[in-house]
N, C-alpha and C positions, 0 to 999 in steps of 0.2 A: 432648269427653269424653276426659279421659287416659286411662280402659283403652281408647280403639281405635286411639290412636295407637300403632303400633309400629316402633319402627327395625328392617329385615328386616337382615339379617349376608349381604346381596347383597355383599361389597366384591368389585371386584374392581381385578387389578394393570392398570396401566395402562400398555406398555408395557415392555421388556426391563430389567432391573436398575433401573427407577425407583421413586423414592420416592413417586409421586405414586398416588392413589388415588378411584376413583370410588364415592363412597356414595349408596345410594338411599335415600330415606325414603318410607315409605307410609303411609297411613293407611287401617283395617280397611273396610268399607264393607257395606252389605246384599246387593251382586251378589260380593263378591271386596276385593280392597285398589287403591287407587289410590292413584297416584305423587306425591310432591309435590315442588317445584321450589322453589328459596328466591328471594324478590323481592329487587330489589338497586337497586330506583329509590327515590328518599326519596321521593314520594309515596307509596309503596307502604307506608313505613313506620306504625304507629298510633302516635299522639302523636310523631313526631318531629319534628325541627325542621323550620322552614320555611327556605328558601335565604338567604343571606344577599343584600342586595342594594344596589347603590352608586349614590351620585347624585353628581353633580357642580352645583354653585352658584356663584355668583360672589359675589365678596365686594366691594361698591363702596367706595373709597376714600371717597367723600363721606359715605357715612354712617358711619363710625365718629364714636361718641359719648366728648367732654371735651375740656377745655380741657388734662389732662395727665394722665401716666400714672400709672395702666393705663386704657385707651381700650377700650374695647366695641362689639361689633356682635351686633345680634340678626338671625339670618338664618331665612327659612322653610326648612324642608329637609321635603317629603310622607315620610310614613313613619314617620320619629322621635318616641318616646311616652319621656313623664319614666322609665320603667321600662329600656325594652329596652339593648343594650351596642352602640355605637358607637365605630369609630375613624375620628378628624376627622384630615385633614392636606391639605396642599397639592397638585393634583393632577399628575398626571403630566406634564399638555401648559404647566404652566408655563414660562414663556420664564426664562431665566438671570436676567435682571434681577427678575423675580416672585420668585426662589428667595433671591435676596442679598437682596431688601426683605425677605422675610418672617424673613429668620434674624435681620434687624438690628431688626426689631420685639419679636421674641420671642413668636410671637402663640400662644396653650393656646387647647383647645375647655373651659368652665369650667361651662357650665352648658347642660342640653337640656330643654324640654319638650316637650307635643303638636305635633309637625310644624315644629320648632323649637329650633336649637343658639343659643348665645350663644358667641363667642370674644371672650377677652382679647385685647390687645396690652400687655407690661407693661413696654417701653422705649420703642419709637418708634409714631407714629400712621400707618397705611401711607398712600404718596402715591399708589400705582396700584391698579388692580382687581386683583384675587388670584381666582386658579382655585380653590375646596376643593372636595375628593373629601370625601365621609361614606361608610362603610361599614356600614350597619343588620346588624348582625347575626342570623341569621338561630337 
């Protein structure tokens, strides 16, 4: 109920010449008012978002699909729905030789559905397995 919420004019200063300030909020109640505390955990939040959350796949050389480019892989990734926002890239613990094959590929993440990214390659077909990171956002 909005009339028993009221912000009481408790402020006080919070140590010597600072700008900093402690404010109470109460809420009226049947015995007296009671104190409220603001929640600061995202579950705590209603409707907020859910955490974002990261997988890591491999991406096997043998299966990329075509004879020439651009060459395709469709990879299972749990989590990923045609709807939610994803960023695909290459993971962290790739070795140097992973990071030179993938920039000399060219490889985009081009299409996602249910539990499930597709990446392009739209110059070379890669010849090793590839680490990709997905970040589902949350």
């Amino acid at each position: 109920m909005v009339e028993n919420f009221i912000y009481r004019s408790l402020i006080k200063k919070v140590g010597e010449n600072m700008a900093s300030y402690n404010i109470e909020m109460n809420v009226k109640t049947d015995t007296g008012y009671d104190q409220l505390y603001p929640q600061t955990k995202i579950e705590n939040v209603e409707n907020g978002a859910s955490k974002s959350v990261s997988v890591q796949v491999n991406a096997p050389s043998a299966d990329w699909q075509g004879d020439n480019a651009p060459y395709t892989l469709t990879l299972t990734v749990n989590g990923v729905t045609a709807e939610n926002n994803i960023e695909v890239g290459l993971a962290s613990n790739a070795t140097l030789d992973q990071i030179k094959l993938s920039m000399k590929c060219i490889i985009q993440c081009t299409a996602q559905a249910e539990n499930q990214i597709t990446l392009t390659a739209y110059k070379n077909k890669p010849t090793k397995d590839l680490p990709i990171q997905v970040l589902i956002i949350g």
